[in-house]
matplotlib code that plots the C-alpha trace (Angstrom):
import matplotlib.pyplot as plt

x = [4.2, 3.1, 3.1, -0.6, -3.3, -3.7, -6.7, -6.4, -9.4, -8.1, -6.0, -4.1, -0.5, -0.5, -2.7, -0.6, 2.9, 1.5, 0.7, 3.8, 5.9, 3.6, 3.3, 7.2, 7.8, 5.6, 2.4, -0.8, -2.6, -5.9, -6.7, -10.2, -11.5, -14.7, -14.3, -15.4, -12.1, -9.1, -8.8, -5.9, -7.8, -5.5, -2.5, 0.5, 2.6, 6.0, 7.3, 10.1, 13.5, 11.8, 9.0, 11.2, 13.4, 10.5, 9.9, 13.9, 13.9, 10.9, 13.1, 11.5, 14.2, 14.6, 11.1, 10.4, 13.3, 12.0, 8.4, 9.9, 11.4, 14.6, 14.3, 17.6, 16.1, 12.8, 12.1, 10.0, 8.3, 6.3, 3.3, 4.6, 7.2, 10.4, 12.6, 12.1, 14.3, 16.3, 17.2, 19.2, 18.2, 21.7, 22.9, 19.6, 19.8, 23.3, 22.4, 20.0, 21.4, 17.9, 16.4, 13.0, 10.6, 7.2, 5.5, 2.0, -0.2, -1.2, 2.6, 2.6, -0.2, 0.5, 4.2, 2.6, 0.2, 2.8, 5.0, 1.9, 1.1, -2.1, -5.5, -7.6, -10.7, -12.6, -16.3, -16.1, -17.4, -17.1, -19.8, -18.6, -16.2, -16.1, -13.6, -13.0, -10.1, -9.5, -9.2, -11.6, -14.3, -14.9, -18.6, -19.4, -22.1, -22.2, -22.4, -18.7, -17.2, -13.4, -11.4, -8.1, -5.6, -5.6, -7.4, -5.6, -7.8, -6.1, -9.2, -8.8, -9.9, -13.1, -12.8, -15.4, -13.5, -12.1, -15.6, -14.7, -11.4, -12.0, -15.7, -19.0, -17.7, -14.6, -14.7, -13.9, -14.8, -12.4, -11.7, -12.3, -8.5, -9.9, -8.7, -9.5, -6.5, -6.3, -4.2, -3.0, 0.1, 1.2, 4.0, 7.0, 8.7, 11.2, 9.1, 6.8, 9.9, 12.7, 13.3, 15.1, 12.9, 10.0, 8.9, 6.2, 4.8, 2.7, 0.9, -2.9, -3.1, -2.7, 0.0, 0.7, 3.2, 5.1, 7.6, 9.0, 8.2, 8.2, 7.9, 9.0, 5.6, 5.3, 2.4, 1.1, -1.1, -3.0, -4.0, -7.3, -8.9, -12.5, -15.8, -16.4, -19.1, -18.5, -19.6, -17.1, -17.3, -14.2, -16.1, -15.2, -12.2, -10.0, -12.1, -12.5, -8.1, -7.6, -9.7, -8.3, -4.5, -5.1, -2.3, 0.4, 3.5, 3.8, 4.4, 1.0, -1.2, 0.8, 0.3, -3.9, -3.9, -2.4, -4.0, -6.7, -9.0, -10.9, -7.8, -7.7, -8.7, -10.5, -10.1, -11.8, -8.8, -9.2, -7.8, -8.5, -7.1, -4.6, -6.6, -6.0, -5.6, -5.1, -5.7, -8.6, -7.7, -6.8, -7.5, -5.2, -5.9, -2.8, -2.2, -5.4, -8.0, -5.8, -4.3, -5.2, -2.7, -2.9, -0.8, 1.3, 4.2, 3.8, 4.1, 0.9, 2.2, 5.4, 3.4, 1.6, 4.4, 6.5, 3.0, 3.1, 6.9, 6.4, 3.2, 4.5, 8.1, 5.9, 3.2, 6.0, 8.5, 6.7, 6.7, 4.0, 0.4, -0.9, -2.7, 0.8, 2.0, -0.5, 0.2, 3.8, 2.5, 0.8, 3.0, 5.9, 3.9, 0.9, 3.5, 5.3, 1.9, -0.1, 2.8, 3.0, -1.1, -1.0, 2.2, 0.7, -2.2, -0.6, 1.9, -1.6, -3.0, 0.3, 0.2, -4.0, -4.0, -6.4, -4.1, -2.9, -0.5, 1.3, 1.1, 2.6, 5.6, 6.2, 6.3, 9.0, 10.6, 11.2, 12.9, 15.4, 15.6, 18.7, 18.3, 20.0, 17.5, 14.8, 17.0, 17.5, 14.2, 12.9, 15.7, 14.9, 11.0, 13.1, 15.3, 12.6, 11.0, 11.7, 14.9, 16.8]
y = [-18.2, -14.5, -11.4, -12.0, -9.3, -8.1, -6.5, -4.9, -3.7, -1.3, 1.8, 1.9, 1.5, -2.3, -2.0, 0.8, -0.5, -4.3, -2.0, -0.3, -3.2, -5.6, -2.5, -2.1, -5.9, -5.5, -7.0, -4.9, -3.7, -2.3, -1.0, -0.3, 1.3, 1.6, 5.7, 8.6, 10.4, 8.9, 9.8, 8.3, 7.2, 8.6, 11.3, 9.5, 6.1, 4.8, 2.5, 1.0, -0.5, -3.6, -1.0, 1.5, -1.2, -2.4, 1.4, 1.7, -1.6, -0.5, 3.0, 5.5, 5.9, 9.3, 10.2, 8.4, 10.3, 14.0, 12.8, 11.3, 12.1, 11.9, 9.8, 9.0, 7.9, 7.1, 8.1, 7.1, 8.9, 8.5, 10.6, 13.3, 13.6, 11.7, 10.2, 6.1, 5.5, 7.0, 4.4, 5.8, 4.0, 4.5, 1.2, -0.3, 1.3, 1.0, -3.0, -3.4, -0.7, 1.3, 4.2, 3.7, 6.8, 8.1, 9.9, 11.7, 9.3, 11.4, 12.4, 8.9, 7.9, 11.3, 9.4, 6.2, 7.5, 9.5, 6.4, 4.3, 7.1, 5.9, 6.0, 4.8, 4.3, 5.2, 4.6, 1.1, -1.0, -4.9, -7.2, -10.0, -12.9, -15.3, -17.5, -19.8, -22.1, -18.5, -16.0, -14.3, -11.5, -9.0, -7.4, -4.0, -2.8, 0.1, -2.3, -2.4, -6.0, -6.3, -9.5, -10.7, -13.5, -12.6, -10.6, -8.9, -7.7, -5.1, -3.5, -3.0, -4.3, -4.6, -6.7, -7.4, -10.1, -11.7, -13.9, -15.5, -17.0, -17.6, -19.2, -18.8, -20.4, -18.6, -15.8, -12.8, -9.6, -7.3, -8.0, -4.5, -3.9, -2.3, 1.3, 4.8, 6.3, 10.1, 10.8, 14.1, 16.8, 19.4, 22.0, 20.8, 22.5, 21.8, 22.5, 20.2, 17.4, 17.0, 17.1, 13.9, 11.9, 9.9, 10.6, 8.6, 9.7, 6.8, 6.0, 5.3, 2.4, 5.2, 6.8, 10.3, 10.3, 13.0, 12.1, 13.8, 13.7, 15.7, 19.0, 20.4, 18.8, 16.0, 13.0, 12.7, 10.5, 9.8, 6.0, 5.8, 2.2, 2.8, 1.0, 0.5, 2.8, 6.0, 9.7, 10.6, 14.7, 16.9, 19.6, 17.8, 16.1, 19.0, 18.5, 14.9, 14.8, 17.1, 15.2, 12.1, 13.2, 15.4, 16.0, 14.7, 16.5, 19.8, 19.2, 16.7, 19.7, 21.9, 19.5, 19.1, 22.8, 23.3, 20.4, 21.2, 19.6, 19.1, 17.1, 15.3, 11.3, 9.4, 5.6, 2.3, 0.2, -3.2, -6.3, -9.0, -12.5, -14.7, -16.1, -19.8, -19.1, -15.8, -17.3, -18.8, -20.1, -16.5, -14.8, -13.3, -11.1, -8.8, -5.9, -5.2, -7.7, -10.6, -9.8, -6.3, -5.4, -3.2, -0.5, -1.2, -2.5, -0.2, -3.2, -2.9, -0.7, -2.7, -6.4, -4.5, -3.4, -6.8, -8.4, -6.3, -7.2, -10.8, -11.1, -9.5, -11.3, -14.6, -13.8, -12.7, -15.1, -18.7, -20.2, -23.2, -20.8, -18.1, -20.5, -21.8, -18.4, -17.3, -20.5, -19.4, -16.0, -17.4, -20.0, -17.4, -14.2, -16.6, -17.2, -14.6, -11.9, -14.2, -14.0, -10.6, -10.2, -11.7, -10.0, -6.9, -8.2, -8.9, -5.5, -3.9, -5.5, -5.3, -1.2, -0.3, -2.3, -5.5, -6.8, -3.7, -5.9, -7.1, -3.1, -2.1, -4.5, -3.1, 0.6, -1.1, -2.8, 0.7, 2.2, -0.4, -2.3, -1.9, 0.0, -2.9, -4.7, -2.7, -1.9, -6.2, -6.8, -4.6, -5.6, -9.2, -8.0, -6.4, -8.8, -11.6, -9.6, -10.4, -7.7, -8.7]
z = [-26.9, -28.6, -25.8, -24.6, -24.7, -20.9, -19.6, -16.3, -14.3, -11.6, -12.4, -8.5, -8.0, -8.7, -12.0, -13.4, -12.8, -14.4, -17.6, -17.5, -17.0, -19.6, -22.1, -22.3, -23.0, -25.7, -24.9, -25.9, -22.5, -21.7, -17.8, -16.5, -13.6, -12.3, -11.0, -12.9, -11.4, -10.7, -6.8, -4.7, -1.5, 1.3, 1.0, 1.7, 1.3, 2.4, -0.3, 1.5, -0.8, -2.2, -3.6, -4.8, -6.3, -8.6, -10.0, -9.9, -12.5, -14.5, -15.2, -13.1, -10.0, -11.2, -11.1, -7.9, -6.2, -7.0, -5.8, -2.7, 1.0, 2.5, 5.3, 6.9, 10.4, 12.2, 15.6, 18.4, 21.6, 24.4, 23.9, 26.1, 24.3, 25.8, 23.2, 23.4, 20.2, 17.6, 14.4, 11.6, 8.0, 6.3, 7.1, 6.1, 2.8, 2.7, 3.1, 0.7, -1.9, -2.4, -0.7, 0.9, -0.4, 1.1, -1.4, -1.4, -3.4, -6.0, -7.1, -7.4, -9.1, -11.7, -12.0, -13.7, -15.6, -17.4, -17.4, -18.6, -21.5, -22.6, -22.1, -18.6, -19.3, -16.5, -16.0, -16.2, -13.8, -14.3, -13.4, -15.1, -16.4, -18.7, -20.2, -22.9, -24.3, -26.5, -24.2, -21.4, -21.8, -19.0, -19.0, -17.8, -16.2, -19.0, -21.5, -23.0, -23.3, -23.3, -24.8, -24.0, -23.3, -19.7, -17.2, -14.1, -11.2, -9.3, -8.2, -5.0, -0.8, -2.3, -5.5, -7.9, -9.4, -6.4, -6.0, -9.3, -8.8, -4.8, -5.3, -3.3, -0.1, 0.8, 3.3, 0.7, 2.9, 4.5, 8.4, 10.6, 12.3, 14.9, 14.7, 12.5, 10.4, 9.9, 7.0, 5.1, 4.1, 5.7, 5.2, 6.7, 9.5, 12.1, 14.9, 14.1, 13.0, 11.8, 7.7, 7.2, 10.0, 10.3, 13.8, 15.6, 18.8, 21.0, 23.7, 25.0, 22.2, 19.8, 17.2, 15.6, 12.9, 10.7, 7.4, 4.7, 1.2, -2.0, -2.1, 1.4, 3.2, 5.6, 5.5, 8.5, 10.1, 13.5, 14.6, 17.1, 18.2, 17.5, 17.1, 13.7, 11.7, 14.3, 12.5, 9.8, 9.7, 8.7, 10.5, 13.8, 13.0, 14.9, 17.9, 17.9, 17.4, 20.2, 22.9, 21.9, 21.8, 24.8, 26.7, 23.6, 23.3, 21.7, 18.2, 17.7, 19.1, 16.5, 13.8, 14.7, 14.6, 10.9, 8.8, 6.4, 7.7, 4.1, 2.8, 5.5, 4.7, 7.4, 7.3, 8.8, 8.5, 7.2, 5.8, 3.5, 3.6, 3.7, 0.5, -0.8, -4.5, -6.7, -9.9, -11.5, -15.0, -17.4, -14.2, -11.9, -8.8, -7.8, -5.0, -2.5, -4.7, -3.4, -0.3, 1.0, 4.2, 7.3, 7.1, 9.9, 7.8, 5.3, 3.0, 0.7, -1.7, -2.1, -2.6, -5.4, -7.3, -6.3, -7.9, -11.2, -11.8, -11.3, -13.2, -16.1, -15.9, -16.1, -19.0, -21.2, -20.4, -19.6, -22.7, -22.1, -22.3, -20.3, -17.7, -16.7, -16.7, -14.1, -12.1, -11.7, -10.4, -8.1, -6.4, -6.2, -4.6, -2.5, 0.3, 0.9, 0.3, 3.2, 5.4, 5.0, 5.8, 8.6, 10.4, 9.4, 11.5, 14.3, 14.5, 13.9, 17.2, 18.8, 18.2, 19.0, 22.5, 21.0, 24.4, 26.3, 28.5, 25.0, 23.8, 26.5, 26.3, 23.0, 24.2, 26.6, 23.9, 21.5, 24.8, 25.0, 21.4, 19.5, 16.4, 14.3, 15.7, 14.3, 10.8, 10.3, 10.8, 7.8, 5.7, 6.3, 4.4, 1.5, 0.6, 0.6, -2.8, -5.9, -6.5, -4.2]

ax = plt.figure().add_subplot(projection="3d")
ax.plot(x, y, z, "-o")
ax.set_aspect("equal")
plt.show()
């Protein structure tokens, strides 16, 4: 079979690392995103090992390194402050032979589009597909038509494309987790955490969080069960984060009192699937467009990249057409991306109180879990990728 022409509409994490990874095995790529301005949404992301192992494969553990924190341990307290559980990552990492990273989006982003070296082009919104036994044609809404052996939809939660390959009658929009996400950098600082820590503070259904990335700062992030649609105004987001963490220990007031409250991202979490298919024909969805996660496994970002490597391995090396190719992709990522939605579901309902008598078991079980407990459990998610 000759290295298929790819178009990929979506220029996120999943989207950029399929062109990297199609683009070095020598296919011809061409990504499209709807923007004007390519804007990470949110400031920060932990790409645990299986993630980092992707970018490690693809050639750019170097770059992701000097874009990403040490974090040797993760941390847990009772909103007051008490220590419920200290977990050191070493043997995790020493386990699965790769570092886990948390990098500020944007670092990231900047880091493949350099490693992708060509052009986005933005300002292209799709509104439609077709296909025929040549290839498939994606319409824009400003009037531009692409062609190509395959199409890759990695645009996004909210998917334009996902309706095509799922149909009419699925259940395609994102489910409401039940809670508001507060996200941004600050300077790091030991009084506000530790450098080589990820430190969680909980309690009242809620979380506040600090770790370390690039560049001496910290992503932090705050976790508050809310209605859906309540005012979004960075004027009040100060006020509205010290009445609801009233009372937290020390370093949460400190860290409310030095954001920027401007770059500060304000989030509705949701969720989209499990989904029955990801492929229709020459189309493939990949990352949030097929199966968008809560962020309480940090696993989203790593599915994407997983995605991009095993899409890619699959159109360049299946040898019996593209639609098989895609078919492939498909049967080896549908499992293990559903599973993933729906534990991410349930430690997202766990953590925000959807049943405070099963929330507050858990705040019982981080005083008195082993840390090897905590440490085989993620490694169990890593090793199930595709690098193993």
């Amino acid at each position: 079979m000759e290295k298929p022409k790819v178009i990929i509409t979506g220029a996120g994490i999943g989207g950029l690392t399929a062109g990297i990874a199609l683009r070095r095995a020598g296919c011809e790529v061409e990504i499209y995103d709807r923007v004007k301005e390519l804007r990470p949404i949110g400031a920060g992301i932990s790409l645990w090992s299986n993630g980092a192992k992707v970018l490690t494969y693809l050639g750019l553990g170097e770059q992701l390194s000097a874009i990403g924190g040490t974090m040797n341990q993760m941390a847990y307290h009772h909103k007051t402050g008490t220590p419920l559980n200290q977990i050191s990552l070493l043997p995790l990492i020493d386990a699965v032979h790769q570092r886990p990273y948390p990098v500020a989006r944007r670092d990231l982003q900047n880091m493949l589009l350099k490693a992708y070296s060509d052009e986005i082009k933005l300002d292209h919104k799709c509104v439609g597909v077709e296909e025929d036994e040549t290839g498939v044609t994606v319409f824009f809404e400003n009037g531009h038509q692409a062609k190509g052996d395959v199409l890759i939809a990695a645009d996004g939660i909210r998917s334009t494309i996902r309706r095509y390959v799922l149909g009419n009658e699925a259940d395609l929009e994102p489910k409401y987790a039940g809670y508001v996400n507060w996200n941004g950098l600050v300077t790091a600082s030991t009084d506000l955490a530790p450098a080589n820590t990820w430190v969680i503070y909980v309690g009242d259904h809620q979380r506040a969080s600090m770790m370390p990335i690039g560049g001496d700062r910290f992503y932090f992030f705050f976790d508050v069960p809310l209605r859906l649609g309540t005012p979004c105004n960075p004027d009040y987001f100060k006020t509205e984060l010290r009445e609801h963490f009233k009372g937290w220990a020390e370093p949460v007031q400190m860290l409310i009192d030095r954001f920027n409250p401007s770059d500060v991202a304000r989030i509705e979490i949701h969720d989209a699937g499990p989904f029955n298919r990801y492929v229709r024909g020459r189309v493939a969805l990949l990352g949030d467009s097929a199966h968008a996660t809560c962020p309480d496994m940090g696993q989203g970002g790593c599915l994407a990249l997983e995605d991009a490597l095993v899409i890619a391995d699959h159109l360049v090396n299946t040898h019996a057409g593209v639609e098989r190719a895609l078919k492939r992709y498909e049967t080896e990522r549908m499992i293990r991306a559903n599973a993933i939605v729906q534990k991410a579901r349930k430690r997202a309902e766990q953590i925000h109180g959807k049943d405070p008598a099963i929330t507050q078991q858990w705040y019982q079980q981080l005083a008195t879990e082993k840390p090897s407990d905590v440490t085989d459990a993620l490694k169990k998610v890593i090793i199930a990728g595709p690098l193993r």
